[in-house]
DRENTI-400501 format. One record per residue (C-alpha): x, z, y; residue number from 0. Coordinates in pm, 1 decimal, always signed. Example, Ala and Ser with C-alpha at 12.3 -4.5 7.8 and 13.67 -1.06 7.14 Angstrom:
<recs>
        x        z        y  nr
  +1230.0   +780.0   -450.0   0
  +1367.0   +714.0   -106.0   1
</recs>
This chain:
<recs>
        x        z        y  nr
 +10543.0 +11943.2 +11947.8   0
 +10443.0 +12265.6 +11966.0   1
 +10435.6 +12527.0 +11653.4   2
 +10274.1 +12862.6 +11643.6   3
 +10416.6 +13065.8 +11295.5   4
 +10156.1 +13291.6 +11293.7   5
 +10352.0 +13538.3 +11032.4   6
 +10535.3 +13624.8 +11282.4   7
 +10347.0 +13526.5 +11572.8   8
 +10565.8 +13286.6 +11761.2   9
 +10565.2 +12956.1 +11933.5  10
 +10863.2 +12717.0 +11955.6  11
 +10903.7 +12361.2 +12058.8  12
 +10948.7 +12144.9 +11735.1  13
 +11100.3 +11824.4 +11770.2  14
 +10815.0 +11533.6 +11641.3  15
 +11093.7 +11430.3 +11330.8  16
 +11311.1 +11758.2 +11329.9  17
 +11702.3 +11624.2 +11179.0  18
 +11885.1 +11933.3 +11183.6  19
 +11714.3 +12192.4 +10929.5  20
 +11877.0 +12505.2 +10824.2  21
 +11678.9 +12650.3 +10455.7  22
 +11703.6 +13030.9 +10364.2  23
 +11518.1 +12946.7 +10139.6  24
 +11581.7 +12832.6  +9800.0  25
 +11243.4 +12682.7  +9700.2  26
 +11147.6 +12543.8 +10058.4  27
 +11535.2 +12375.8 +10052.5  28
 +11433.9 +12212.5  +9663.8  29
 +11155.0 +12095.5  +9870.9  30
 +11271.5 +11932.5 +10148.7  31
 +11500.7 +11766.3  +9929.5  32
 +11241.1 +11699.2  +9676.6  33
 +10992.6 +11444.9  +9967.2  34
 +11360.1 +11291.7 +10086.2  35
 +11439.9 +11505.5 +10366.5  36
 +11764.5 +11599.1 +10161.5  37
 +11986.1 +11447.1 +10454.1  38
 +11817.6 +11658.7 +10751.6  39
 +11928.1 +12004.7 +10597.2  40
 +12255.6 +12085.4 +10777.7  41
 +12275.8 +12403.9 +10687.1  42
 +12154.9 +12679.6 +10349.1  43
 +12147.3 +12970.8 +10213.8  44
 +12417.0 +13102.7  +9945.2  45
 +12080.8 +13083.5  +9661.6  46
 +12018.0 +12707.7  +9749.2  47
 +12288.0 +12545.8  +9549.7  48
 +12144.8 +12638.5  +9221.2  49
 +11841.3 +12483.5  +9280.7  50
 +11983.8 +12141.4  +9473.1  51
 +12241.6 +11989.2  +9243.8  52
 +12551.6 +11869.6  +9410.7  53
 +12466.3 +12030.7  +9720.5  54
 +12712.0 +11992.6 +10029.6  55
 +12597.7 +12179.7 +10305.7  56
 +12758.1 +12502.6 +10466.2  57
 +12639.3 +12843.6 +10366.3  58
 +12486.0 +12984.4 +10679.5  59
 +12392.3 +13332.2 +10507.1  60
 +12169.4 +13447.3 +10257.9  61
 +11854.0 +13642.8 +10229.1  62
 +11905.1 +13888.9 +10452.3  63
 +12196.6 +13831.8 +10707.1  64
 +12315.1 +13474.4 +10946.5  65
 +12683.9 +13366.5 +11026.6  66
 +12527.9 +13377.1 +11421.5  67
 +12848.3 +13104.5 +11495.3  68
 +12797.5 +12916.0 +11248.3  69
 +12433.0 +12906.6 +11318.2  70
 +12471.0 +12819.6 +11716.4  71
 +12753.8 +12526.4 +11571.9  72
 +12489.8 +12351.9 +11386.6  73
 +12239.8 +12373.7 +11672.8  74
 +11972.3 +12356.2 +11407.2  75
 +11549.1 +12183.4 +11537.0  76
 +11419.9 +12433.8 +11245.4  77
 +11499.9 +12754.5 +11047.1  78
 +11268.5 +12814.8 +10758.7  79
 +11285.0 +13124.4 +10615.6  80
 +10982.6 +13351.9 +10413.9  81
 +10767.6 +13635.0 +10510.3  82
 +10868.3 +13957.3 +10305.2  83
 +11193.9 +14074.0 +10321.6  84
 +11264.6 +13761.2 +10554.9  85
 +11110.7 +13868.7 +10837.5  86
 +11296.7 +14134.1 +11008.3  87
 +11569.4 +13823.0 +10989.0  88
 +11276.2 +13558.5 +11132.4  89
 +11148.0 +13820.2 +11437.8  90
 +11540.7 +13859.5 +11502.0  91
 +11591.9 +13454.0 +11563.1  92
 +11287.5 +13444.0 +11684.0  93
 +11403.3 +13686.0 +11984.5  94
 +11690.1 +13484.5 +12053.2  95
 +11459.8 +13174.6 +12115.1  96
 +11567.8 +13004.8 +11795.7  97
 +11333.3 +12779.1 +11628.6  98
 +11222.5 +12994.7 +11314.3  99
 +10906.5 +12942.5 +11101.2 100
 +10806.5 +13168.1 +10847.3 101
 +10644.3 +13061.0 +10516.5 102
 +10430.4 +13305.0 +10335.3 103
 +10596.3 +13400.4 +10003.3 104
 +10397.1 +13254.0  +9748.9 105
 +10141.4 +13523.4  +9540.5 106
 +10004.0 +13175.2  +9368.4 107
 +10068.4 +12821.5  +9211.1 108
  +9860.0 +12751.0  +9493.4 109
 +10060.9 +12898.7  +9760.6 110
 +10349.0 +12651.0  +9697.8 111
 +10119.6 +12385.5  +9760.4 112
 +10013.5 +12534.2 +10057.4 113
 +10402.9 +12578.8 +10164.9 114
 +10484.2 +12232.8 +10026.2 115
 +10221.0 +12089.7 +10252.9 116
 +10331.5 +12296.7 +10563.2 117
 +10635.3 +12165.5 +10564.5 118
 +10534.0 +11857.6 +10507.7 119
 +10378.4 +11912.2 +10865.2 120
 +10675.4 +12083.5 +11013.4 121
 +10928.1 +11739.4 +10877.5 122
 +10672.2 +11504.1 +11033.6 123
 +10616.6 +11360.4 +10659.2 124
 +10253.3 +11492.7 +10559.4 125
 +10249.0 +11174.1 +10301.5 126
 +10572.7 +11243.3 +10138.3 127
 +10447.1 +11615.6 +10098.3 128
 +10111.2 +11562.2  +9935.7 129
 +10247.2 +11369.1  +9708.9 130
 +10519.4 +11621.1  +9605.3 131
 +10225.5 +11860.0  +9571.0 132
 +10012.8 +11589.4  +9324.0 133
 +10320.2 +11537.2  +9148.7 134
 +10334.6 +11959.0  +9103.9 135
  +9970.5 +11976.4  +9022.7 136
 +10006.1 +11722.0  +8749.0 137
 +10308.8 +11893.2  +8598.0 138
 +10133.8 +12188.2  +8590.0 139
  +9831.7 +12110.2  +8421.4 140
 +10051.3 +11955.6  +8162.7 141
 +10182.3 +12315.5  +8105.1 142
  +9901.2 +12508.1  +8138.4 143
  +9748.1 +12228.1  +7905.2 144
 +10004.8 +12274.6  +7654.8 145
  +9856.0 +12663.8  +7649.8 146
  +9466.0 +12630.3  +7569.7 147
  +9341.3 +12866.7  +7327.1 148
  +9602.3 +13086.9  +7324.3 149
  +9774.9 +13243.8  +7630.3 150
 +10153.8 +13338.1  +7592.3 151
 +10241.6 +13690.4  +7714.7 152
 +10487.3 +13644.2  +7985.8 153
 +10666.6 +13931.6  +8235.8 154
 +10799.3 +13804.0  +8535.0 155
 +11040.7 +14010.2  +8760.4 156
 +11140.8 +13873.4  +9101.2 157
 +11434.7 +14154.8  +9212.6 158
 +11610.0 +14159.3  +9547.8 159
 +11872.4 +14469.0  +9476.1 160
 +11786.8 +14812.7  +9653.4 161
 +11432.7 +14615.0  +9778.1 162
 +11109.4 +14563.6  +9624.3 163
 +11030.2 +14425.2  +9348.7 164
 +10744.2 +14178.4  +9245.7 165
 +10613.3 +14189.1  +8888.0 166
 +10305.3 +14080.7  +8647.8 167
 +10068.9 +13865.9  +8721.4 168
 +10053.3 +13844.9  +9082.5 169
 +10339.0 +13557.2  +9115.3 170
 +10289.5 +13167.0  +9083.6 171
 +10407.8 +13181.0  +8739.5 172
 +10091.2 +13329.5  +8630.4 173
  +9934.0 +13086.7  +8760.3 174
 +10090.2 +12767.1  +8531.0 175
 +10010.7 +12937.3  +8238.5 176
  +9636.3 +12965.1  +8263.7 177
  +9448.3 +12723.9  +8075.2 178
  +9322.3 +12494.4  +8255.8 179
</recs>
């Protein structure tokens, strides 16, 4: 099928049930693994394994930089990385025909969803990602219910070295401690 990432506006031919996924991304390769497409990622970043317990899948790079053999050797259908500071990397693949997809970094609770449900899309198993995403609404509103009346005062610092730096209340975590 075909897939336009808009984020960085290109189209690539996508497989109808993609098998060889590579992650750069920590949360999207929780994900994956989270609706059962655990045995389709062939390849991660060096942040995954914290996140994916017992995780056995080469290290193909990390945030920022590729092993470009090792990538080519495991011929991958998909390579999800993020917007941000991702996608210098993404327009980079992207030139060399490889098929990259961008998801927006998250500014909300809701943007996870909204990434959980895209790649739901992008694995061919929309069912197995909405219910990931009922499963994350309900946990939330357990926390956020666990808050009413009084809301904790939180910081939240998301730091990538030398780069930018996101902080406050403009992250998803804001969002789960709202009262509902």
């Amino acid at each position: 099928m075909k897939i336009h990432c808009e984020s960085i506006d290109y189209k690539f031919e996508l497989p109808k049930q993609p098998r060889r996924v590579i992650s750069l991304v920590s949360a999207a390769t929780e994900t994956l693994f989270a609706m059962g497409c655990g045995d389709r990622v062939v390849g991660v970043s060096g942040y995954c394994a914290r996140y994916v317990p017992d995780l056995k899948v080469p290290v193909v790079g990390d945030y920022l930089k590729i092993d470009e053999n090792l990538l080519t050797e495991l011929a991958p259908d998909l390579i999800l990385i993020t917007t941000g500071l991702q996608r210098n990397l993404g327009l980079k693949l992207a030139k060399k025909g490889l098929p990259v997809y961008a998801l927006p970094l998250p500014n909300s609770f809701y943007g996870l969803l909204e990434n959980t449900v895209t790649m739901g899309a992008l694995m061919n198993e929309m069912q197995e990602g909405r219910r990931l995403c009922l499963q994350m609404e309900t946990e939330a509103a357990k926390i956020r219910n666990r808050n009413v009346g009084s809301r904790p005062k939180v910081y939240v610092e998301l730091w990538f070295g030398k780069h930018m730096r996101t902080i406050g209340g403009f992250t998803y975590i804001d969002d789960l401690l709202l009262p509902a």
